[in-house]
N, C-alpha and C positions, 0 to 999 in steps of 0.2 A: 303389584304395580311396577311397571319398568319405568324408572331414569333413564333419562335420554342428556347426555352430558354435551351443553352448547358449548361451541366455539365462538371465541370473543373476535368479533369482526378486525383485520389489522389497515389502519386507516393510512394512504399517504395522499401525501397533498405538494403542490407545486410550488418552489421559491419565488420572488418577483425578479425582475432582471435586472444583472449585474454587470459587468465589464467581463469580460471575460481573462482569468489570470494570465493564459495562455498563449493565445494568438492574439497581437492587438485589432481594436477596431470592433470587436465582435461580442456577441451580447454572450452571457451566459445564464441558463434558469438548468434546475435541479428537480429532481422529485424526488423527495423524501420520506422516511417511514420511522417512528419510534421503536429499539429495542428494550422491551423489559417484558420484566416477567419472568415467570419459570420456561417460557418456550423463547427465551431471546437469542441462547444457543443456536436452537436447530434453526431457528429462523435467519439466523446472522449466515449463516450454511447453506440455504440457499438461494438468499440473496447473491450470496458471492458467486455462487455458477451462477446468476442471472448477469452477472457485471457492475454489482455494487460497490461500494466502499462504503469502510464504518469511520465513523468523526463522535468522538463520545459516545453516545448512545442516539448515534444517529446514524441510519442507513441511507445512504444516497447514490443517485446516477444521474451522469446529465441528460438533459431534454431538451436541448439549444434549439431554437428557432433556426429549419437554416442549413445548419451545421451538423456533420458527425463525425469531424474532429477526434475523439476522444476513443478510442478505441480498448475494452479490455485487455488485457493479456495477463498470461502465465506461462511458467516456465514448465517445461515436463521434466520433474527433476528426476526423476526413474532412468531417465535415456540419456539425460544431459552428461557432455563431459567438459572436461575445463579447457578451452583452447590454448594456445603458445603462450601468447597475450593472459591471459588469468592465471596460467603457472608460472611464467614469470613474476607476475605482481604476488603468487604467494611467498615466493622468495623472497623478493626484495622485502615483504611486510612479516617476515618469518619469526619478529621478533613480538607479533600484535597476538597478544588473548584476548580471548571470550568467555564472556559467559553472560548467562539468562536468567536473568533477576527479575522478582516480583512489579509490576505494575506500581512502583512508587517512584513521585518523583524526588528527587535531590538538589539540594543547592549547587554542588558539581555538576549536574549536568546541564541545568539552568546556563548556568554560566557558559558553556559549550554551547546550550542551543543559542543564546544570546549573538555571540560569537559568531557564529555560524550565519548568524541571520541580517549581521550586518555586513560582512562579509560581503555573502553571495546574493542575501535576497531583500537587500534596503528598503524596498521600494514595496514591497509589499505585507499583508495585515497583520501576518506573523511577526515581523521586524519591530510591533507595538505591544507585544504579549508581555504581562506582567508575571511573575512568580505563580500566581494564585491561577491566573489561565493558560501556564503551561501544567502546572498541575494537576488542571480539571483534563487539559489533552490525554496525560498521563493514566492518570486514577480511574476516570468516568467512564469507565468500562463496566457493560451488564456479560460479559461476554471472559472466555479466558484470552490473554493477554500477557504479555512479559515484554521488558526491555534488554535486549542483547546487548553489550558493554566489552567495548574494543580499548583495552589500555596496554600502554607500552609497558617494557621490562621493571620501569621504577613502579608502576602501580599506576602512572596518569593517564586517567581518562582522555583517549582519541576520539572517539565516537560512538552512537547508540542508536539504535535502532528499534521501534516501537512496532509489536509485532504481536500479527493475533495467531489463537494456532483453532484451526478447523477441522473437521472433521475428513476432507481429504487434501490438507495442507497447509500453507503458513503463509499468510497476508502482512505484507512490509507496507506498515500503517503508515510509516514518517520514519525519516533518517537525518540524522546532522551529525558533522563530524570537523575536528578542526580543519579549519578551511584552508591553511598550508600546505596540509597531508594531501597529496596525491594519491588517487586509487581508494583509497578506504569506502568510499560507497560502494565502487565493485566488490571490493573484500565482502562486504554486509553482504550481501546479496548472494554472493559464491558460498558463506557460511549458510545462509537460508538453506539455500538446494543440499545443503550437505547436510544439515538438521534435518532435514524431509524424509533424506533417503536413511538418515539412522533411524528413523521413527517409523519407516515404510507410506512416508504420505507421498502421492504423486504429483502433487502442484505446489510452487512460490507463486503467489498471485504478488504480481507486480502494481495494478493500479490501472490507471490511462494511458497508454500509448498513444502520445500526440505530432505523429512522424512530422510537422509540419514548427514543429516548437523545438528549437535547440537542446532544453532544459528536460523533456521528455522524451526525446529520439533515440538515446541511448537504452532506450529498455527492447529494442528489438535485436541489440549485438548478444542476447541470450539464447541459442539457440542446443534444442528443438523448444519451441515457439508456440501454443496457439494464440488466437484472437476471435472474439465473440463478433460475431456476425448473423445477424436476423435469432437471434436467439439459441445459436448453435456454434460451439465452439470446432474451429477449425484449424490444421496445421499455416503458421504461418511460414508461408513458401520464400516471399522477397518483399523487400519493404514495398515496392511497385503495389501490392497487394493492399495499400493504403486509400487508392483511389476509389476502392469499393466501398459502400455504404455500409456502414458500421449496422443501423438497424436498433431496433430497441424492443425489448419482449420479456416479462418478468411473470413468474410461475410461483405463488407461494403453497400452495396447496400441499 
């Protein structure tokens, strides 16, 4: 008799609509997918070339009525080199280590994200997070994962960065850092592609490129560049390349 080994159907479903964080005025809906399981890896992999993002053990991309706003992007870190502007700032932050610590959270860094989020982002859902639901941010991973940890010469925590690592590269899940420190998100990000290229992975997926949103426009001064478009990632030429329809198209097979 031959077994014939089923595959367990992978179900997503559609959020209801929300305000959108990014642009005001404008609605926002999600489609969402559950990872677990022993195939939550290779599925989390290629989601992300589809134009995913992970939130706990949640896969999602937006679906906005309307809108395509939200553009993926990644960095080609094989090719990338550091411009004027990012070797200056490693000088000037020449005094900040790193390093990549397991998926757990801490009361230090709590206290930093805290910090961070009343800061810069008051106003929004994050700015309400208690201990136990930055934790669940932290922990709730079916997937590998680590938080990168920027602290000065005395040993205090600057900033951190929650970060998955993929099969052809490293997705910057969430980042906060004390909100004084100038540069330090750039830092994060310039350590990513330098973690990429020690590991020989060729992408930092950065997330949504929202050239239209102050607080996400800065992910295209990363250059060489793609961005997903109809389901095909392409080199991003000039930001003008914003006005094309983003597109939406997901292959899990």
């Amino acid at each position: 008799m031959t077994m014939h080994r089923t595959r367990r159907p992978q179900f997503f479903y559609t959020t209801a609509p929300l305000p959108c964080p990014y642009l005001p005025g404008r609605t926002e809906r999600k489609i969402v997918t559950e990872l677990s399981g022993p195939t939550a890896e290779s599925l989390h992999d290629r989601l992300s070339r589809a134009g995913f993002r992970r939130s706990h053990n949640i896969a999602y991309s937006p679906v906005c009525p309307a809108c395509r706003s939200c553009i993926p992007i990644r960095i080609v870190a094989d090719t990338f080199r550091p411009s004027r502007t990012h070797r200056k700032l490693r000088r000037q932050l020449a005094g900040v280590t790193v390093s990549r610590m397991p998926a757990r959270a801490s009361a230090e860094q709590f206290s930093l994200f805290q910090r961070y989020q009343r800061e810069r982002h008051q106003d929004g859902d994050m700015a309400a997070m208690g201990f136990y639901d930055y934790r669940a941010m932290v922990e709730d991973t079916p997937i590998s994962t680590g938080v990168v940890e920027f602290r000065d010469s005395r040993g205090a925590l600057l900033g951190a960065c929650l970060t998955d690592w993929l099969s052809d590269g490293l997705s910057a899940v969430y980042s906060f850092y004390a909100p004084e420190l100038q540069g330090l998100g750039t830092l994060a990000i310039l350590w990513l592609v330098e973690e990429a290229q020690r590991s020989g992975l060729p992408y930092v997926y950065l997330g949504y490129w929202v050239p239209q949103s102050r607080k996400m426009a800065y992910k295209a001064a990363f250059r060489p560049a793609e961005v997903l478009r109809g389901g095909v990632w392409r080199a991003l030429e000039d930001p003008a390349d914003a006005s094309a329809p983003a597109g939406f198209c997901v292959t899990v097979d």
